[in-house]
C-alpha positions in Angstrom: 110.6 120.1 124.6 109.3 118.9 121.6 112.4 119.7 119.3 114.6 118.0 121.5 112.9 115.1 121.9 112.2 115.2 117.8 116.3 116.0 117.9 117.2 113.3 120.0 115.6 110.5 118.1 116.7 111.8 114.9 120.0 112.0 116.2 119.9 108.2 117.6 118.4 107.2 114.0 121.4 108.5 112.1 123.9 107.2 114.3 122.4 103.4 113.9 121.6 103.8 110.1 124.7 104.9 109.4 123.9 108.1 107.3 125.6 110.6 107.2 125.4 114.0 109.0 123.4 116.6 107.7 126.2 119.0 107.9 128.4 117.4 105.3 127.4 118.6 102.2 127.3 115.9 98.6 130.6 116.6 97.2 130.6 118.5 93.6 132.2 115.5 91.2 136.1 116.5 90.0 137.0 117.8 87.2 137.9 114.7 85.8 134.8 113.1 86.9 133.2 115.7 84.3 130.7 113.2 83.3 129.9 111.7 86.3 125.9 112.5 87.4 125.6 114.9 89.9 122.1 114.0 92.6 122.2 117.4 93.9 121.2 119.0 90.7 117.9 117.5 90.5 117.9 114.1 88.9 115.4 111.5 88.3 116.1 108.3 89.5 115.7 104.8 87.5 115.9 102.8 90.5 115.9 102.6 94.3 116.5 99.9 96.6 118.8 99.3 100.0 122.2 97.3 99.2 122.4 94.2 100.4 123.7 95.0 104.2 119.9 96.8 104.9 121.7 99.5 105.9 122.4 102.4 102.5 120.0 102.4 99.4 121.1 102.1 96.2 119.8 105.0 94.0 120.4 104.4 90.3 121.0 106.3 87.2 121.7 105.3 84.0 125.0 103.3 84.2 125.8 104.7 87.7 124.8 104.4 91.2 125.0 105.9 94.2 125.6 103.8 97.3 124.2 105.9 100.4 123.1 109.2 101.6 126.4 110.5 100.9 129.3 110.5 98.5 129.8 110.4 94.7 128.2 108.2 91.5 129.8 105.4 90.6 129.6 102.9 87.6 126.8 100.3 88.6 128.8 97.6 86.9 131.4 98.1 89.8 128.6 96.8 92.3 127.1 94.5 89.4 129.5 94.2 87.0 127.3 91.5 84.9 124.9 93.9 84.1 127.5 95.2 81.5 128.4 91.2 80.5 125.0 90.7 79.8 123.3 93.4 78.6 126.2 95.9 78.0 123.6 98.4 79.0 124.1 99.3 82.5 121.0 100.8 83.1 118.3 99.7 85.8 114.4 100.2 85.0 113.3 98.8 88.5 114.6 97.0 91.3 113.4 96.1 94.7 115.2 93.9 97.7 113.3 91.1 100.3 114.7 88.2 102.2 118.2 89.3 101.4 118.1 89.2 97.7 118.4 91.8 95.5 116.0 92.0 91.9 117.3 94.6 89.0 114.8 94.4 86.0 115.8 95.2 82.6 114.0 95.9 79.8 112.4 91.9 79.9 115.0 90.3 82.1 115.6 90.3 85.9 118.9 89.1 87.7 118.9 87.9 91.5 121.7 88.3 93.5 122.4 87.1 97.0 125.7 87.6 99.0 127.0 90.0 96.2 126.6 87.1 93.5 124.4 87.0 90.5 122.7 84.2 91.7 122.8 80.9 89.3 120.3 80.8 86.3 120.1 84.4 86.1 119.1 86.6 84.3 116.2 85.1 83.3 113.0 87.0 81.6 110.8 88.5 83.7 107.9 86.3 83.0 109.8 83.0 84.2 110.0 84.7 87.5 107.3 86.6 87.8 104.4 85.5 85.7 101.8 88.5 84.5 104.4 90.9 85.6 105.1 93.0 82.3 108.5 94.2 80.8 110.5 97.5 80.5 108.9 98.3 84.0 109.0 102.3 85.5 109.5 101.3 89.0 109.1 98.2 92.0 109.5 98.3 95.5 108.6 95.0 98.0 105.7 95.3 100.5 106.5 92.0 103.0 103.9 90.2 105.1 102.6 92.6 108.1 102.8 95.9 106.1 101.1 94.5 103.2 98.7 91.2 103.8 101.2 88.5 102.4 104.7 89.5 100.9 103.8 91.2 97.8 105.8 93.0 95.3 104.5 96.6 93.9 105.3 96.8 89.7 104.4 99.9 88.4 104.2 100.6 84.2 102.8 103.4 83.2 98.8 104.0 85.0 99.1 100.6 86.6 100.0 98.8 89.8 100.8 95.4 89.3 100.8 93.8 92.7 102.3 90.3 92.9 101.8 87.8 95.8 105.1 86.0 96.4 103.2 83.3 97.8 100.5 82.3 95.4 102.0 83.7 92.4 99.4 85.8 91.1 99.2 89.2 90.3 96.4 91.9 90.8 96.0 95.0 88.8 95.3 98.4 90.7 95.1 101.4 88.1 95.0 105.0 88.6 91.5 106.1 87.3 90.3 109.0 88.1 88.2 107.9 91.0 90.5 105.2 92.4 92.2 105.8 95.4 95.7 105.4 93.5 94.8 108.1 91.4 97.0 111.2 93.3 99.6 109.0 93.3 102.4 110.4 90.4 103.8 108.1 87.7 106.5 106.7 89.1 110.0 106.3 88.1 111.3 104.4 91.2 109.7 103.4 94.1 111.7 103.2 97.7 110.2 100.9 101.1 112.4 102.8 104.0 111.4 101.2 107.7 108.1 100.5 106.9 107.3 103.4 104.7 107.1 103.9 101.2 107.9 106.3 98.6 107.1 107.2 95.2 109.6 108.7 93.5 108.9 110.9 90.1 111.6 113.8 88.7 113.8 115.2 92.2 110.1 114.8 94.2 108.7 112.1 95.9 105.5 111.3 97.5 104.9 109.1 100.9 101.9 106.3 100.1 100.4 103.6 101.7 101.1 100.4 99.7 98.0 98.2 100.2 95.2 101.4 99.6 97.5 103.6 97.5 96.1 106.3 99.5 98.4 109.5 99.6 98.2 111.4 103.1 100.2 114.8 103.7 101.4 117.7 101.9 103.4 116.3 98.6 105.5 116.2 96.7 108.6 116.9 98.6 112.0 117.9 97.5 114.0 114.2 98.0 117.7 116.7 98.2 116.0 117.3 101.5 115.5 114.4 102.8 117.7 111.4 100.8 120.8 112.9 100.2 123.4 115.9 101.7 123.3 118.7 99.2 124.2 122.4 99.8 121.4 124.4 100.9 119.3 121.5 101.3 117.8 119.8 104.2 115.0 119.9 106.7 116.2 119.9 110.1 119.4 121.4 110.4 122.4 120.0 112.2 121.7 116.8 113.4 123.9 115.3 115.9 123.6 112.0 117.6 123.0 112.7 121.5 124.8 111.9 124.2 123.9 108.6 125.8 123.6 110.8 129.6 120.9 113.0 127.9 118.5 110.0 127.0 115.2 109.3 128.7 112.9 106.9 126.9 108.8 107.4 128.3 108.1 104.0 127.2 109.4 100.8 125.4 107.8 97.7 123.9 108.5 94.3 121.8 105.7 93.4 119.7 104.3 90.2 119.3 106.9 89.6 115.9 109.8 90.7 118.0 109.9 94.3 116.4 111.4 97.0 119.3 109.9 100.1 119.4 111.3 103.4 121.7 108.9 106.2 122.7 110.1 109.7 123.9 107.9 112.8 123.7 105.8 112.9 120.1 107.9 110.2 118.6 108.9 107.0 118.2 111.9 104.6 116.3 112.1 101.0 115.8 115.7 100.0 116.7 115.2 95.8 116.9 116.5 95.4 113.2 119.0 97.5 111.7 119.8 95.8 108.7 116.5 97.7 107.2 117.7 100.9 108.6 115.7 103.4 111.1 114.7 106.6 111.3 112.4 109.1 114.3 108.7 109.0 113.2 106.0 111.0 114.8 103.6 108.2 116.7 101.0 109.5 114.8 102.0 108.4 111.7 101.7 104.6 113.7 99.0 105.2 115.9 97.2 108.2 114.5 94.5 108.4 117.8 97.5 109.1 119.9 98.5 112.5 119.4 99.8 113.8 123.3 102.6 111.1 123.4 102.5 108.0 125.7 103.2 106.6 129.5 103.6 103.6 128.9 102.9 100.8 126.0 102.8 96.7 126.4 102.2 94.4 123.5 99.8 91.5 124.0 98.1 88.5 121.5 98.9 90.1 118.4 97.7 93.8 120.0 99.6 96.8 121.3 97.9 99.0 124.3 99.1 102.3 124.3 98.5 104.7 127.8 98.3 108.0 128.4 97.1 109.5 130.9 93.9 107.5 132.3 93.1 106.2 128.5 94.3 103.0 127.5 94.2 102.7 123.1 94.4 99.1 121.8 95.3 98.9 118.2 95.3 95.5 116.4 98.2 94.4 114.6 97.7 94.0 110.9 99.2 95.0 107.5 99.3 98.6 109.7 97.7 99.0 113.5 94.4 99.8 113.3 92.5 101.6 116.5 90.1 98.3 117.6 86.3 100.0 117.7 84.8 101.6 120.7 88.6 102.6 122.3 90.0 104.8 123.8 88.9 103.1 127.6 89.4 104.1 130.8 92.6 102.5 132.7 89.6 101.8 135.0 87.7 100.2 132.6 89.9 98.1 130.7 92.6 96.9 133.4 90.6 97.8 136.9 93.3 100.1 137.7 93.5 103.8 138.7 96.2 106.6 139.0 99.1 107.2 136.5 101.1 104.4 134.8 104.9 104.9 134.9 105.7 102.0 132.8 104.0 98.3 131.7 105.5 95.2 130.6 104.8 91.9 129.9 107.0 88.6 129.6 107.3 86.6 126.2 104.5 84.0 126.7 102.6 85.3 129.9 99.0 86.6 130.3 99.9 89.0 133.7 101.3 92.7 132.5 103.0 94.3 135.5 102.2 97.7 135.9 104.6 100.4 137.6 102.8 103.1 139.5 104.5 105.3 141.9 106.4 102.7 144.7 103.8 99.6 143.5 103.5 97.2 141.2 100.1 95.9 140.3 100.2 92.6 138.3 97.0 92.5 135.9 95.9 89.3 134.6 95.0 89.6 130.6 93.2 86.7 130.3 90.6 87.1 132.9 87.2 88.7 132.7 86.9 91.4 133.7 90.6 92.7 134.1 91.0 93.1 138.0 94.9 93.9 140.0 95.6 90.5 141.3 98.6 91.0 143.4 100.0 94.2 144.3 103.4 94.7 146.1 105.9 97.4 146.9 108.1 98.5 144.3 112.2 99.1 145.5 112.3 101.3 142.6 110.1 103.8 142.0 109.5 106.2 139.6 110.4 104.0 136.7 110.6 105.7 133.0 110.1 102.6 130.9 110.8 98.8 131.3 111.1 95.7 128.9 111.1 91.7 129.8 113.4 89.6 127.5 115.0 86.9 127.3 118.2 88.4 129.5 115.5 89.7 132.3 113.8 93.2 133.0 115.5 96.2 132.0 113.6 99.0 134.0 114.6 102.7 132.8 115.4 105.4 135.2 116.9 108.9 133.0 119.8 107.5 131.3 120.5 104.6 133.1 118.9 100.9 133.5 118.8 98.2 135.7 118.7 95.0 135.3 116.4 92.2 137.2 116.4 88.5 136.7 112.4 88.8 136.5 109.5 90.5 137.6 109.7 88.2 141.2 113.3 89.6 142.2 112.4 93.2 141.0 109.8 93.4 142.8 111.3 91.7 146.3 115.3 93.1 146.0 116.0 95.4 149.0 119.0 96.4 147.6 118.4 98.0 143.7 121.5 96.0 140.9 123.9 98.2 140.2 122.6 100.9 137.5 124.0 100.9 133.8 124.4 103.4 131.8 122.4 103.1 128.2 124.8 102.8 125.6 125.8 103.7 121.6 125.2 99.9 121.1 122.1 100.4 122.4 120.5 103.2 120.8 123.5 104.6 118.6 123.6 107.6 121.3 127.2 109.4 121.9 128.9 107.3 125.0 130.5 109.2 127.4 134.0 110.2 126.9 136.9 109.6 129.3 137.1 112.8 130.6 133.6 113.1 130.8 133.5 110.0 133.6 
């Protein structure tokens, strides 16, 4: 159960994302593309950053680039061509995108571009844009507010992290002494944020580490022809395939309080609100490390996210990274006066009162009161829900592979006759829609 689950999220992530199938290998360059770099032989990158569309990185070497998980180099002046006019290098030593923009830093100069255009002024030297910041730089990658505490930009030269607050301006210096906790961290030679994860990378290796501690957890390095790019005889899950949309069935789904989607099924999870910084399957450990037997049901509320399973509710606080709040897990009993298993929980943009789906009832529990007691309870038309969501279009409560649609909690809760169900869709969740003949 677990590999198809695992499968099936992985399968919706590459769909959305746009990368391509593990099953098509990196084409060998032509014979007349002789000197043209080849990724799949082991290369170290100079740069790595996602194109302008959020969607496919940019990986960079010497005076040609790679736009994707798939496909051949090209010359980097094709995608920047006044890197040449300027510089008549080519090369990148760092680069790293926020807000839309796109920095490349070389040697002592940085150009901006937005909306495919070298943005006006530019290039200027490093230090007119980002004073204390030093030249000919190994790698950067941005760190925006929420993952890191205000959005930051990681510079790394040689031992040292140079960690620049976009807001104030100022710059903090981590280094990798032999005691600090940067210091299993490699040199780096390009450095890669990837939906909300980031990535060191030095020679054909990288290793996963958490921006604001440096901390490295996990077994690394890893090969990145196993996980970045297609190559023959690479890769480490086989033939992915994007699922069909009748196979779905989601256990729970929430919107946090910055409007970020998150899908549950099994041991993992996916963000699929914003695209355009690409998505992937993660185990819900790697989020919520406490929660390692999957969930029921998960609600967001005042700038927290309460995760249940079984009779234990978790509340983790959202910060630069959700952090487990002391002395939880709590008893459903204990925390929202309510016994039995949960099917599903949501709760409305704005409200205090998360409606909770056990069985054929509904038992409306008021978050703002002390203690947390049920303070209606009603029949539910519908039972045996999977998941449910309130947004600004109504309640989308999930049954299997289908949805239906209420105008709010009120008429869910009081229709005698159930909408008519709808199917989820590839628009959705990037999931394979139904062919014709399959109808």
């Amino acid at each position: 159960m677990e590999l198809i689950t695992r499968t099936l999220l992985l399968g919706l992530a590459l769909s959305l994302t746009n990368a391509a199938p593990a099953h098509q290998d990196e084409p060998a360059p032509k014979d007349g593309d002789a000197a043209l770099p080849d990724r799949c032989e082991g290369i170290e990158f100079d740069a790595i950053t996602l194109d302008e569309s959020g969607k496919n990185p940019f990986f960079f070497k010497d005076g040609y680039l790679w736009n994707g998980f798939y496909g051949p180099a090209k010359p980097s002046t094709m995608f920047f061509k006044e890197l040449d006019e300027h510089h008549h290098l080519g090369h990148v030593d760092a680069a790293f995108r926020m807000h839309d923009h796109i920095f490349l830093f070389l040697d002592d100069h940085v150009f901006s571009y937005y909306n495919h255009t070298l943005e006006t002024g530019y290039p200027k030297t490093i230090q007119e844009v980002f004073r204390g910041v030093p030249t000919h730089l190994d790698a950067a990658v941005e760190c925006p507010q929420g993952e890191c505490i205000t959005d930051s930009v990681l510079f790394f030269k040689g031992q040292d992290v140079y960690v620049y607050d976009i807001v104030t301006k100022t710059v903090k210096t981590k280094t990798r002494a032999r005691l600090s906790p940067w210091a299993r961290l490699p040199l780096c030679t390009s450095a890669f944020r990837w939906v909300e994860h980031y990535y060191c990378f030095h020679g054909h290796n990288f290793t996963r580490f958490n921006p604001i501690s440096g901390v490295v957890n996990g077994t690394y390095p890893k090969d990145a022809r196993n996980y970045f790019m297609n190559c023959k005889n690479f890769g480490h899950g086989g033939d992915h395939k994007a699922p069909k949309c009748s196979e779905v069935k989601l256990d729970a789904i929430t919107t946090d309080d910055r409007g970020r989607i998150y899908l549950f099924t099994g041991l993992n999870y996916m963000r699929v609100d914003n695209r355009r910084n690409g998505l992937h399957a993660f185990p819900i450990t790697r989020g919520w490390k406490e929660v390692t037997n999957g969930v029921d049901a998960v609600f967001s509320y005042t700038d927290k996210m309460y995760l249940i399973k079984d009779d234990q509710v978790y509340i983790y606080k959202t910060d630069a990274h959700y952090v487990l709040i002391e002395g939880y897990p709590k008893s459903l009993r204990e925390e929202l006066g309510i016994e039995g298993t949960v099917d599903a929980a949501f709760l409305c943009p704005n409200e205090h009162t998360v409606h909770i789906l056990q069985g054929h009832r509904i038992r409306d529990v008021d978050l703002s009161a002390t203690p947390r007691v049920i303070n209606r309870e009603i029949p539910l038309p519908l039972p045996d829900i999977d998941a449910g969501l309130c947004g600004p279009d109504g309640i989308k409560v999930f049954k299997g592979s289908q949805y239906y649609l209420y105008e709010s909690p009120m008429v869910l809760a009081t229709s005698k006759i159930a909408p008519v169900p709808q199917n989820i869709t590839s628009g959705m969740m990037g999931c394979e829609d139904q062919s014709e003949k399959e109808k």
